[in-house]
N, CA, C and O atoms as CSV, one atom per row, in Angstrom:
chain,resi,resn,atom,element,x,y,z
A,1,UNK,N,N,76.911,-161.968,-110.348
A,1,UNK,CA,C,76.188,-160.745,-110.123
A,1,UNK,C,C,77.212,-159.604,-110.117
A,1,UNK,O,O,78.040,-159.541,-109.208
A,2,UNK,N,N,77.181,-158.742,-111.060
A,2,UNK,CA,C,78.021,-157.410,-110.775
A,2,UNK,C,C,77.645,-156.349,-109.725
A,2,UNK,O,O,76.895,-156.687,-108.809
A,3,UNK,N,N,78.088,-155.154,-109.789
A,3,UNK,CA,C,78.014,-154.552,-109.235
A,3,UNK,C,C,77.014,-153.587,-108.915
A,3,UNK,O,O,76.799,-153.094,-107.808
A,4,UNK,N,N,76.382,-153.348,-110.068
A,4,UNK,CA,C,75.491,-152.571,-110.703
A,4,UNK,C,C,74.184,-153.540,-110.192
A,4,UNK,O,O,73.485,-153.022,-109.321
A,5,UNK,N,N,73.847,-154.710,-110.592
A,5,UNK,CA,C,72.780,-155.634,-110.055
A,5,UNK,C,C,72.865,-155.349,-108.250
A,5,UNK,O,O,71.793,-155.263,-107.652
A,6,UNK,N,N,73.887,-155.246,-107.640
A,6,UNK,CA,C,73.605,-155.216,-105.848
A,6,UNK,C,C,73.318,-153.840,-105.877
A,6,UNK,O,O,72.485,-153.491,-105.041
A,7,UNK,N,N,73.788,-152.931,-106.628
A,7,UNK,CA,C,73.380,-151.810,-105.818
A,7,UNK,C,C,72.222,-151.295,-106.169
A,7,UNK,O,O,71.699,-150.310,-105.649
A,8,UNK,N,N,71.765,-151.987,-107.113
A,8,UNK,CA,C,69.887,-151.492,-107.587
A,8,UNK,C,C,69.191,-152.788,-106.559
A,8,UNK,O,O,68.029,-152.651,-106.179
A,9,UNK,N,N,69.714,-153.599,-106.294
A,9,UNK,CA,C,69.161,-154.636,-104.882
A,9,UNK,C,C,69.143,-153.632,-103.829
A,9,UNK,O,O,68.144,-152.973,-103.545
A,10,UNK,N,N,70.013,-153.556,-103.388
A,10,UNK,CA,C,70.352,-152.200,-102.328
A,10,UNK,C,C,69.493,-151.492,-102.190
A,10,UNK,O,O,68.580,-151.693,-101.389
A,11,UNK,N,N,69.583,-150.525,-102.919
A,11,UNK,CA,C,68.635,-149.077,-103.583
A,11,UNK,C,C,66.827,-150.047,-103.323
A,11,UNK,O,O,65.935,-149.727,-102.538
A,12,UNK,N,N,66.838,-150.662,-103.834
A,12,UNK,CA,C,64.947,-151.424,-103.366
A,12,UNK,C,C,64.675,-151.474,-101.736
A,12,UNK,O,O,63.693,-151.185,-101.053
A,13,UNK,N,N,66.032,-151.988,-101.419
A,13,UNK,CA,C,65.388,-152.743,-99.816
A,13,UNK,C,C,65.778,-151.640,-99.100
A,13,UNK,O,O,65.649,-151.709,-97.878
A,14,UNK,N,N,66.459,-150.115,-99.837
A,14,UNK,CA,C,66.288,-149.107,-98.836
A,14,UNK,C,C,64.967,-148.667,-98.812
A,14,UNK,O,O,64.313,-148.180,-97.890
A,15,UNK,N,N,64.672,-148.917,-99.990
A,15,UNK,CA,C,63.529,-147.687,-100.578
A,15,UNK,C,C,61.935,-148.549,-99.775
A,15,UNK,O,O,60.836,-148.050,-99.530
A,16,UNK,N,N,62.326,-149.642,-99.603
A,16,UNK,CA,C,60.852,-150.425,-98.540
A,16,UNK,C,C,60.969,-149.610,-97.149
A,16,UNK,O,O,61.930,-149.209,-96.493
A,17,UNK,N,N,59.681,-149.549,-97.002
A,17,UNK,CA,C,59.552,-149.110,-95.343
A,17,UNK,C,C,58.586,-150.021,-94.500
A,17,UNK,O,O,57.356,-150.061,-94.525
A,18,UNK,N,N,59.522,-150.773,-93.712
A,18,UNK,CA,C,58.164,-151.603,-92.817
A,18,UNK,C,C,57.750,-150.789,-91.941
A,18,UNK,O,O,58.300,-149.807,-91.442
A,19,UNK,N,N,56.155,-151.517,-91.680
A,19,UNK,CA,C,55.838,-151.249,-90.270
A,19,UNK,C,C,56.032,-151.839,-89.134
A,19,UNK,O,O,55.621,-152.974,-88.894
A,20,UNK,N,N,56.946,-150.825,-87.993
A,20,UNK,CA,C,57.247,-151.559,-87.596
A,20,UNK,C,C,56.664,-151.277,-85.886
A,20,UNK,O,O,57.288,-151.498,-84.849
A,21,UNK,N,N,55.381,-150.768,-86.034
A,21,UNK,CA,C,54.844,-149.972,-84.882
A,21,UNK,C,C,54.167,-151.119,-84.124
A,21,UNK,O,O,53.681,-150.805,-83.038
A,22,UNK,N,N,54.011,-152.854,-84.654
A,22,UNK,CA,C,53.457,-153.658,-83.467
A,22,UNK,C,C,54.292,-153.707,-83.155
A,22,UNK,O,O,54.250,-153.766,-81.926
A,23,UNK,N,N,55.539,-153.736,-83.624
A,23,UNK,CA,C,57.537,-154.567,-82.789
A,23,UNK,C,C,57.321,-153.206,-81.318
A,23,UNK,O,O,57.561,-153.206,-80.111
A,24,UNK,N,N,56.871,-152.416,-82.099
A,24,UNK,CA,C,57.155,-151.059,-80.904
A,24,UNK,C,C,56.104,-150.995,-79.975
A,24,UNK,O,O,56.567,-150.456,-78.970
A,25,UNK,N,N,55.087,-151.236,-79.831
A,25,UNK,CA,C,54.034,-151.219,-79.018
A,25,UNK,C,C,54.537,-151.799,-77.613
A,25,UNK,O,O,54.519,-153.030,-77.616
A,26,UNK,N,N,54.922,-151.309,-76.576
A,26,UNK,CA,C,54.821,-151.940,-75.145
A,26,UNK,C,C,56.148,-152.711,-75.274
A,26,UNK,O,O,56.222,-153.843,-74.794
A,27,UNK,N,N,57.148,-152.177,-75.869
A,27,UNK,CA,C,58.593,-152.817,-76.050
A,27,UNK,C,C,59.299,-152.681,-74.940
A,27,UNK,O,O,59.955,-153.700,-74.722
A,28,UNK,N,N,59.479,-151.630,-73.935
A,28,UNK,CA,C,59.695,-151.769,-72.429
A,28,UNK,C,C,59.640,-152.295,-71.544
A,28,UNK,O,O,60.574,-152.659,-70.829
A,29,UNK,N,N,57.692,-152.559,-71.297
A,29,UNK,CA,C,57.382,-153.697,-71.052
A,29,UNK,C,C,57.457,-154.996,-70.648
A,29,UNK,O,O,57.431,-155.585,-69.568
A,30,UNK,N,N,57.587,-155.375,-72.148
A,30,UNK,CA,C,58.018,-156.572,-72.831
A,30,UNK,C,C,59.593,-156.901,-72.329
A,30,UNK,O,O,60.082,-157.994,-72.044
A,31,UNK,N,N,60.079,-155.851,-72.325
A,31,UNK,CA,C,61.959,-156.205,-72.072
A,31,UNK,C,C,62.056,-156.109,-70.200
A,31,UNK,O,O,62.624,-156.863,-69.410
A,32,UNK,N,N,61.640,-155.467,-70.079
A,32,UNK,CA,C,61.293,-155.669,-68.351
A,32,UNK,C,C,60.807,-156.719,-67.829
A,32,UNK,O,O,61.107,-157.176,-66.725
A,33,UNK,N,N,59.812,-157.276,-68.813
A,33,UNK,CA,C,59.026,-158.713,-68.331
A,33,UNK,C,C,59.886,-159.409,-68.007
A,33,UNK,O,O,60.245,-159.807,-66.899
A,34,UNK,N,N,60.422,-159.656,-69.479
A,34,UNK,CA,C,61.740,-160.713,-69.662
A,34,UNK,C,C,62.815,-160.855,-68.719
A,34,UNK,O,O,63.077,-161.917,-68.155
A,35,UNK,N,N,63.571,-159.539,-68.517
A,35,UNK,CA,C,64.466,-159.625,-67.461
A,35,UNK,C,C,64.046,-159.773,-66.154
A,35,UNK,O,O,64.940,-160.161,-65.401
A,36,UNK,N,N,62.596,-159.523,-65.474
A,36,UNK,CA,C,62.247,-159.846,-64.816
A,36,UNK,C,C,62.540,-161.555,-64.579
A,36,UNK,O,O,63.380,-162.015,-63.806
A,37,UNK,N,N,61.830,-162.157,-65.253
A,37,UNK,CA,C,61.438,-163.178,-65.549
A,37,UNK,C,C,62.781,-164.151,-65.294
A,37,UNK,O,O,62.753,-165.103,-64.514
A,38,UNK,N,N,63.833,-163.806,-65.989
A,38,UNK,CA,C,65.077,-164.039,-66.339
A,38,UNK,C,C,65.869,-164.155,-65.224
A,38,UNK,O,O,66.653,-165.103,-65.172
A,39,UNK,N,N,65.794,-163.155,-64.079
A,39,UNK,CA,C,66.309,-163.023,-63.156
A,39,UNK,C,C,65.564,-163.561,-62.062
A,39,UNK,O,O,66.112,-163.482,-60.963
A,40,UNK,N,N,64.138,-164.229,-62.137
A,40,UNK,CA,C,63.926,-164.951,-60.804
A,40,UNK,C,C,63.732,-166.547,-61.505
A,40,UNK,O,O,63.063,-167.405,-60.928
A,41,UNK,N,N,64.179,-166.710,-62.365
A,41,UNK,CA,C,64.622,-168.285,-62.799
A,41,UNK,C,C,66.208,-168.881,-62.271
A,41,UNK,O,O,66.634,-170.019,-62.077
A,42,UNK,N,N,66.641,-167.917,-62.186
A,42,UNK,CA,C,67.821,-168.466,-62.260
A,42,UNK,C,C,69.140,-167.961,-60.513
A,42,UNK,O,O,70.356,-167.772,-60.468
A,43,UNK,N,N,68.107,-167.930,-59.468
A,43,UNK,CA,C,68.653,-167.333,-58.471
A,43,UNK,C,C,69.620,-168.231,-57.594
A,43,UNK,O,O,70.075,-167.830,-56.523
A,44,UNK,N,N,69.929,-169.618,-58.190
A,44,UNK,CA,C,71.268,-170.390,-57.683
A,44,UNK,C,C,72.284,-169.485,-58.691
A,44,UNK,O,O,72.684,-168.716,-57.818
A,45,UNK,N,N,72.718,-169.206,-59.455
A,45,UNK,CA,C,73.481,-168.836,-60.306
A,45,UNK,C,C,74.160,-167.262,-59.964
A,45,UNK,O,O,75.339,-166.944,-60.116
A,46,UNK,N,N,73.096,-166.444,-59.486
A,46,UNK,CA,C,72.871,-164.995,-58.937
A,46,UNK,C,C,74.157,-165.340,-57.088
A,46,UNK,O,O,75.045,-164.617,-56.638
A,47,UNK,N,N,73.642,-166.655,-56.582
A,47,UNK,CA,C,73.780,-166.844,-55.056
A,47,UNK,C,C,75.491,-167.438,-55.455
A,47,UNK,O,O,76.491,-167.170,-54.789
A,48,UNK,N,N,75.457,-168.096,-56.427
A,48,UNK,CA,C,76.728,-168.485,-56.294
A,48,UNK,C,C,77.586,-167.668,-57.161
A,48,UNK,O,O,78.593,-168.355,-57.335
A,49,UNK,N,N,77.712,-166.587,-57.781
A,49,UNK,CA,C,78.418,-165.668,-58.161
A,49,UNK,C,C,78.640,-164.590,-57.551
A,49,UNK,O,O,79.465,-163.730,-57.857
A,50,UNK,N,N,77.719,-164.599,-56.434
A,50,UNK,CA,C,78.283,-163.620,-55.212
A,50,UNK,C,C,79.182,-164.614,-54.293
A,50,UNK,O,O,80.272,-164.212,-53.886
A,51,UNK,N,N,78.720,-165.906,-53.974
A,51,UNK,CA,C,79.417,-166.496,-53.243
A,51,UNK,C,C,80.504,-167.391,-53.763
A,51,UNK,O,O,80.669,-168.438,-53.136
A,52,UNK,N,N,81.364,-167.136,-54.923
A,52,UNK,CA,C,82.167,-167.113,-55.384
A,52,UNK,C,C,84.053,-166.676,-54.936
A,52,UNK,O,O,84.908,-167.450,-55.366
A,53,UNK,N,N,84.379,-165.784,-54.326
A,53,UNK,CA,C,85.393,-165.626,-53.073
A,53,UNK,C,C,85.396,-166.565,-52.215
A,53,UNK,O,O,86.332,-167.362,-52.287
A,54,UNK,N,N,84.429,-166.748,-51.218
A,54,UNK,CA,C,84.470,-167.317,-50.149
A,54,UNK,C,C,84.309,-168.794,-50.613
A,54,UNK,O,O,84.095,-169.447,-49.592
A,55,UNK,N,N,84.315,-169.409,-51.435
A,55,UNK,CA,C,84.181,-170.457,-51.975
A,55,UNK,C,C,85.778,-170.709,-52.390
A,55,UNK,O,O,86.421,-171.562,-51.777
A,56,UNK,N,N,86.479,-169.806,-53.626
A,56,UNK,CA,C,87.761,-170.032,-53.673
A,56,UNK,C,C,88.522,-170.044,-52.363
A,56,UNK,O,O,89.473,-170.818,-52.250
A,57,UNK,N,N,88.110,-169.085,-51.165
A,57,UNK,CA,C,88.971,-169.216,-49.826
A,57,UNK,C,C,88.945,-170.180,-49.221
A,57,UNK,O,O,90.018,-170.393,-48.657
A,58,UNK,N,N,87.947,-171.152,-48.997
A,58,UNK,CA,C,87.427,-172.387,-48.664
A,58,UNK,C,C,88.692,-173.129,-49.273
A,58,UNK,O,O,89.632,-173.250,-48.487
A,59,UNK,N,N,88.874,-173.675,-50.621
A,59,UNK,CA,C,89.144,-174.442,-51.545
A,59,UNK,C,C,90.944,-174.182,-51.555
A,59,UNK,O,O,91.649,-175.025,-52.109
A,60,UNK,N,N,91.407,-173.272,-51.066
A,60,UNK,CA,C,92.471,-172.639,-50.743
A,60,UNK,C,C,93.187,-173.499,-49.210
A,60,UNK,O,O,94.188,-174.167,-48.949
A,61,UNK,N,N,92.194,-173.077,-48.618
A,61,UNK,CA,C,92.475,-173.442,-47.384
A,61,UNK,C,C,92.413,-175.198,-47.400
A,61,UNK,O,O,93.479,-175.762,-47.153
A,62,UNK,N,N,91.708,-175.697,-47.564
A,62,UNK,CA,C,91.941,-177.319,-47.519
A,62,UNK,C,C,93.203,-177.519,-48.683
A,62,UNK,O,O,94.009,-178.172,-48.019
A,63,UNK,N,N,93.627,-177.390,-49.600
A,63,UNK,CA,C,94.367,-176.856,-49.913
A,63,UNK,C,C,95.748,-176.971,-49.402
A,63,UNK,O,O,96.648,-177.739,-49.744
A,64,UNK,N,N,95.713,-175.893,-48.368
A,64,UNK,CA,C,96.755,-175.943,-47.844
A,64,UNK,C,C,96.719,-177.111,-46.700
A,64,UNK,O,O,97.646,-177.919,-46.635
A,65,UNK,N,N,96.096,-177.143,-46.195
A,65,UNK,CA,C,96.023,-178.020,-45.077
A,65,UNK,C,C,96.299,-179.581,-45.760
A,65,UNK,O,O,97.032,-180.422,-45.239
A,66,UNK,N,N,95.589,-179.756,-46.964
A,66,UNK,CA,C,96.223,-181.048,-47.360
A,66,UNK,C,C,97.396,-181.288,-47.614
A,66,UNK,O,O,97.949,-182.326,-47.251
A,67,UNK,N,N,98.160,-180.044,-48.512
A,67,UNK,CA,C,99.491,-180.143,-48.368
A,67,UNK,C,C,100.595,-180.066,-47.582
A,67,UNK,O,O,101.765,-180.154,-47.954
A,68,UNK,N,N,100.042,-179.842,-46.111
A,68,UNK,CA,C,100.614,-179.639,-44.594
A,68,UNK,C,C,100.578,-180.992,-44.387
A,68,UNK,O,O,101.630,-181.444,-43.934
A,69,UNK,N,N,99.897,-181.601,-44.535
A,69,UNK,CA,C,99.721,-183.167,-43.402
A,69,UNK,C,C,100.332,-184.163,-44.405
A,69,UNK,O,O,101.076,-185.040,-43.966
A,70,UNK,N,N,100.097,-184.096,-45.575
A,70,UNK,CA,C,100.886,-185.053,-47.045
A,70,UNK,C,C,102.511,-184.897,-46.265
A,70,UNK,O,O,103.234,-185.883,-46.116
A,71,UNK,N,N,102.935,-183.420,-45.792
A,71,UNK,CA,C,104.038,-183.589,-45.953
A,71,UNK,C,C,104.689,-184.435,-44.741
A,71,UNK,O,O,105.757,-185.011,-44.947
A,72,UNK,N,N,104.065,-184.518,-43.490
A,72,UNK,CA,C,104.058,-184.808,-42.427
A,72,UNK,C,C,104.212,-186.514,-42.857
A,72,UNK,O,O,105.203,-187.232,-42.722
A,73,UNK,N,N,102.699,-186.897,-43.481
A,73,UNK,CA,C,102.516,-188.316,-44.148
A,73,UNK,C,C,103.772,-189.045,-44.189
A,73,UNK,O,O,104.423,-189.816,-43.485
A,74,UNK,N,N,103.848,-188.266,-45.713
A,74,UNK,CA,C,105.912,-188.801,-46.364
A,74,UNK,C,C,107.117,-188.879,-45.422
A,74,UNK,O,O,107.855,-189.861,-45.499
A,75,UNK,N,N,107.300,-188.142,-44.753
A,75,UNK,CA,C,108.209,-188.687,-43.946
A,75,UNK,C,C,107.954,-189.399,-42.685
A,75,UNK,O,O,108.940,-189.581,-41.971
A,76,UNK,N,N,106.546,-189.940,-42.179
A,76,UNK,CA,C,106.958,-190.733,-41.559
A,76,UNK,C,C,106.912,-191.889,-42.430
A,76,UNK,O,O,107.386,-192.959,-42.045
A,77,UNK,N,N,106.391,-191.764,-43.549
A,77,UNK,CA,C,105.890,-193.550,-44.403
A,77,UNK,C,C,107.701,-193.258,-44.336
A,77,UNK,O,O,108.297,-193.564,-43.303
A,78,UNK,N,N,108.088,-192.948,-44.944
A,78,UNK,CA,C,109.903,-192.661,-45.256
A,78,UNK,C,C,110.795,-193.538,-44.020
A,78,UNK,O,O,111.399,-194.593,-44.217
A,79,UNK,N,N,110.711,-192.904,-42.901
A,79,UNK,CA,C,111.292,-193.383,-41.971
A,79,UNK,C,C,110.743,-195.051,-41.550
A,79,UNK,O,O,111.568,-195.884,-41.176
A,80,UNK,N,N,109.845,-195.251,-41.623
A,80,UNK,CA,C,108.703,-196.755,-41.196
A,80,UNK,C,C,109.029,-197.720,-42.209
A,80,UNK,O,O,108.889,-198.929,-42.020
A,81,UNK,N,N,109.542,-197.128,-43.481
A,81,UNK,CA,C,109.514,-198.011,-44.358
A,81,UNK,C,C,110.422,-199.483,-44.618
A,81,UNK,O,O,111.536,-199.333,-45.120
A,82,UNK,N,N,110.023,-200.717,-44.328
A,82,UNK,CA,C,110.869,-201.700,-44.850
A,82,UNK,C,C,111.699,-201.816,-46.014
A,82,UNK,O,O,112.821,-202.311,-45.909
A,83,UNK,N,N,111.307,-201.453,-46.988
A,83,UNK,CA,C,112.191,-200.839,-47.952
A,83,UNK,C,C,113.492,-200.345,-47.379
A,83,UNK,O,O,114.544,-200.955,-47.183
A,84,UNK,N,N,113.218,-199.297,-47.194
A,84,UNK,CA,C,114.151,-197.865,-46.722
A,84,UNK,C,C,114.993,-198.362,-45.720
A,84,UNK,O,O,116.161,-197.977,-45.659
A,85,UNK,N,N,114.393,-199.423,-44.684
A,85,UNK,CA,C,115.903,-200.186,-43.815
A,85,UNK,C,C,116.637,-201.048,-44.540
A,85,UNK,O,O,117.841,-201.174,-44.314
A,86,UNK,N,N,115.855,-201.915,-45.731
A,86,UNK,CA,C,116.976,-203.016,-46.259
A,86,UNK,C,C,117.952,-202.335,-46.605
A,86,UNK,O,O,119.132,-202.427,-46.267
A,87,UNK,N,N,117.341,-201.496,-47.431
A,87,UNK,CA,C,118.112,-200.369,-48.462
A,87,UNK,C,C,119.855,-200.045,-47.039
A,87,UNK,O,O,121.049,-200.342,-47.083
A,88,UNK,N,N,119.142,-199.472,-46.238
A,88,UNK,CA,C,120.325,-198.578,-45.287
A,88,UNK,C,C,120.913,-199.923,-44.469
A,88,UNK,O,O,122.123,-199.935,-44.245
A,89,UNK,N,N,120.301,-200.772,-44.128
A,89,UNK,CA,C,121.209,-201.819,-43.702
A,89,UNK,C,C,121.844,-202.790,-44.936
A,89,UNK,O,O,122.489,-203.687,-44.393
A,90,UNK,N,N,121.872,-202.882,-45.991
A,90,UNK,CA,C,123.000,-203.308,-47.228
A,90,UNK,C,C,123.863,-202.261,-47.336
A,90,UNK,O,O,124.946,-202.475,-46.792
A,91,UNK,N,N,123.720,-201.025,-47.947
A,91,UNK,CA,C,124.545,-200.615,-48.227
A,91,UNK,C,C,125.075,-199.688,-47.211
A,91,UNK,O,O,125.982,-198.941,-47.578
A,92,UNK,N,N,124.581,-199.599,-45.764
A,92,UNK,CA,C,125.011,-198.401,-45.472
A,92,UNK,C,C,125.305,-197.144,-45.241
A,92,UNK,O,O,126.182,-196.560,-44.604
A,93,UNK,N,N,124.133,-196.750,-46.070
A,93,UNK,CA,C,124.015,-195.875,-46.475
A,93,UNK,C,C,122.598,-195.265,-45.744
A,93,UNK,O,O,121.849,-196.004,-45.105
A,94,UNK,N,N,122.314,-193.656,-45.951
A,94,UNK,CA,C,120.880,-193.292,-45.608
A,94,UNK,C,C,120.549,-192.447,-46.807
A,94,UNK,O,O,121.210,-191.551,-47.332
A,95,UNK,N,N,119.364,-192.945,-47.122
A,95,UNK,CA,C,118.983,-191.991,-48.017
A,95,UNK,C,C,117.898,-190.801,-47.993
A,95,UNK,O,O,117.762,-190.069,-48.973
């Protein structure tokens, strides 16, 4: 197709005029309905995107607290450990 063929394509589908006065009839409405509609379907989604912060602060906080007591954990498994005495009573050593 050259060039000349699209732009006489062109030139037609300007030159049509729909009607387009049912699309327009009560189109406000219609878009109000919807978002209406839209917005009381979906009010877990609304609840947890406000409650979104306090959720990461939550998730933060255990968080930390798990990594407080892990550390506590490790050194006593460390010190208790049978391992860890053969180890220091052969060689002597502490590790």
């Amino acid at each position: 197709m050259n060039d000349e063929q699209l732009n006489d394509l062109f030139h037609a589908s300007r030159a049509q005029h729909r009607d387009t006065s049912r699309a327009e009839f009560a189109f406000e409405t219609r878009l109000m309905a919807r978002l209406r509609a839209e917005r009381e379907e979906l009010p877990l989604l609304i609840w947890a995107r406000r409650l979104c912060p306090a959720f990461v602060v939550v998730v933060l906080a255990l968080a930390g607290w798990t990594f407080a007591s892990l550390g506590d954990w490790r050194t006593d498994a460390a010190t208790k450990s049978d391992d860890l005495q053969f180890v220091q009573l052969v060689t002597g050593k502490t590790l």
